[in-house]
C-alpha positions, 0 to 999 in steps of 0.5 A: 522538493517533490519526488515523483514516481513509482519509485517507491524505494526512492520516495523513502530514502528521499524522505529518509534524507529529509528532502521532504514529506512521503504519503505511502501505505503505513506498512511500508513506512512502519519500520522507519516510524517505530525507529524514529527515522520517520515522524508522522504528520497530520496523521487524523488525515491518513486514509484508512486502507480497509483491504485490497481489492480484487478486479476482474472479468465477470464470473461466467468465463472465469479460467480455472486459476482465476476463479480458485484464486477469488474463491481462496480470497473470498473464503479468507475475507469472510 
């Protein structure tokens, strides 16, 4: 059975009732794997998720707000 959707809740207990696989961010699923209700598969697979990205307007009209939370960002990310 596919489960499809935004429902992210829904994919997992879908997933938890062993109707079939779940591909979503580890951090979302880590608690059911390190519990065992979850086993991982093809993990060699998995795409490696190197950070959030941060779209925008160019810089040159940036509101105040905006570009003190992509300079807070930007600081923090190095």
């Amino acid at each position: 059975m596919r489960v499809g959707g935004t429902a992210t809740d829904l994919a997992v207990e879908a997933a938890l009732a062993g109707l079939g696989l779940v591909s979503l961010f580890e951090d979302w699923l880590r608690p059911h794997l390190d519990s065992g209700a979850l086993e991982p598969v093809l993990e060699p697979w998995w795409p490696r998720f190197s950070g959030p990205f941060l779209y925008h307007p160019g810089r040159r009209y940036l509101p105040a707000p905006l570009r003190a939370f992509v300079g807070f960002i930007g600081a923090r990310r190095g």
